[in-house]
Phi, psi and omega in degrees: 000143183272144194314166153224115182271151144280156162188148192225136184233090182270105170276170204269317197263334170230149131265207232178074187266128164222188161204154163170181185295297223198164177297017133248019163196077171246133187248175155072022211275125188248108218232105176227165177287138193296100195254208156327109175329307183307310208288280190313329184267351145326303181293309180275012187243333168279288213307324176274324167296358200230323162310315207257323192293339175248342182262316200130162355165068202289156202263315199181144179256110191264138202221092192269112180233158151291172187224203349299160165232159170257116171249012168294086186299355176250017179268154150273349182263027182308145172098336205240135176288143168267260199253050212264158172279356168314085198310157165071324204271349170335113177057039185261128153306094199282299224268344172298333192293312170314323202252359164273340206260332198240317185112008213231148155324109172268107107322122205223130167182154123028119159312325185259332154296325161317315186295320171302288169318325166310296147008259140338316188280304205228313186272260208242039166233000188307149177087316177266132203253010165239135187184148167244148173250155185228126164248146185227131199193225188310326193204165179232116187218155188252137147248169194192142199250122193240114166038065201092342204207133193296145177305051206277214164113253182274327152243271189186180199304144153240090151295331201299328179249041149275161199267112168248154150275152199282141188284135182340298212270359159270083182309355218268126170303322189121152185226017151310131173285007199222310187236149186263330189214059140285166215272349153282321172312317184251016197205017199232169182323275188336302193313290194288002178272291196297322184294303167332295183087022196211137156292129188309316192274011162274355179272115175328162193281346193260354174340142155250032148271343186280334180283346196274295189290340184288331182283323159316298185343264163351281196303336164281319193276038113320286185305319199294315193286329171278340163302288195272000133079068078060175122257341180201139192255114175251139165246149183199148147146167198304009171234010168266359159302349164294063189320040160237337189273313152005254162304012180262309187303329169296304179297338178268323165298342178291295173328317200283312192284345170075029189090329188295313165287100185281102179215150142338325174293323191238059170233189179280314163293337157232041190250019170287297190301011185249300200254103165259181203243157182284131167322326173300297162112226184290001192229050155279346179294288197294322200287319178284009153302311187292335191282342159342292191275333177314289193312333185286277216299333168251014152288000000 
């Protein structure tokens, strides 16, 4: 019989509860919205006690949050979201909670490193052992995978806050509380509401908001691609569901590199196939949770 994991995909706007083997037996899946750290880790702490009482035991819980978070297993505040713009949730403790109440191996990291790993595992990274995912939604974070192994070091990757320059004709401050012209501040949902007066899938597809954000777009996986040299770039999260912004970000990155990185990948014939949308689709999130709990259940 295959092990059976948990898992949870804590969005700054929903969570996600599942429990299952694998990407073709994920059961039970459950969606609720992101409220008060109690009320909300409450709601998922009943959901796994009711999981279990009908599915079975789970081996291990893998748990993908927004962030920052601490992933230093020798802090004491390891588990825990830090310094996020999320009212109420500032240093609220996750992964401890989990692991006092059931007992089991947490895999605990980043949503988007979880999403990556997912990837990597079962969708559109397979085969590859350096890549990154980047979703740009509510906010905008990157996980990113360096030669097999998710991207840690003194916390963990933030791309969502690279520093861009600002375009002359933008006028927009930006709606990071920490930075005026990072690349979530000046490009994440909100960024395109408030600059707009309009929610991205309500902006027409000829809109000169998709050539403005596709150009943020573009300036950051410029910097992701010369630090961190990708094989392959996914982009996902609700506002890259727009089938107009896709090729504008491959055509403004061709511009942006000029040529300078020479790879087959970064030509016109192959940059459909570098910067792509996740195999997975909408559920890279929840699955790269379960892959999560995999890794955890096998240390």
């Amino acid at each position: 019989m295959k092990p059976l994991y948990g898992a949870i995909e804590a969005g700054g706007t929903k969570f996600v509860c599942a429990v299952g083997t694998g990407p073709e037996d994920l059961r039970d899946e459950v969606r609720f919205a992101t409220g008060r750290p109690e009320e909300t880790l409450n709601q998922a702490l009943d959901y796994f006690r009711r999981a279990q009482k009908k599915h079975g035991k789970l081996t291990a819980l893998g748990i993908g949050s927004f962030g920052p978070v601490d992933l230093d297993p020798h802090l004491p505040t390891w588990g825990s979201v830090t310094a996020t713009p999320k009212p109420h949730w500032a240093d609220t403790p996750v992964a401890p909670l989990f692991d006092k109440e059931f007992g089991i191996p947490i895999g605990f990291d980043t949503d988007v490193n979880g999403a990556v790993l997912g990837e990597h595992r079962w969708g559109a990274g397979q085969g590859l052992d350096t890549l990154i995912y980047l979703t740009i939604g509510t906010g905008i974070g990157g996980g990113v995978m360096m030669n097999g192994q998710l991207l840690h070091g003194l916390v963990h990757p933030e791309t969502g806050h690279i520093l861009l320059p600002r375009d002359p004709a933008d006028s927009f401050k930006g709606t990071c509380p920490f930075h005026d012209n990072c690349l979530e501040g000046l490009a994440a949902g909100p960024s395109l509401e408030q600059r707009w007066g309009k929610k991205a899938p309500e902006l027409p597809a000829d809109h000169p908001a998709w050539d403005l954000e596709a150009h943020y777009l573009a300036l950051g996986l410029q910097s992701i691609l010369c630090i961190l040299s990708p094989q392959r770039i996914i982009l996902g999260g609700g506002v890259m569901e727009q089938p107009q912004l896709f090729p504008l970000v491959r055509k403004k990155l061709l511009a942006l590199n000029n040529l300078y990185i020479r790879h087959p990948s970064l030509t016109p014939a192959g940059i459909d196939s570098y910067i792509v949308p996740p195999g997975l689709g909408n559920r890279a999130g929840i699955l790269g949770a379960l892959a999560l709990a995999e890794k955890a259940a096998q240390k």
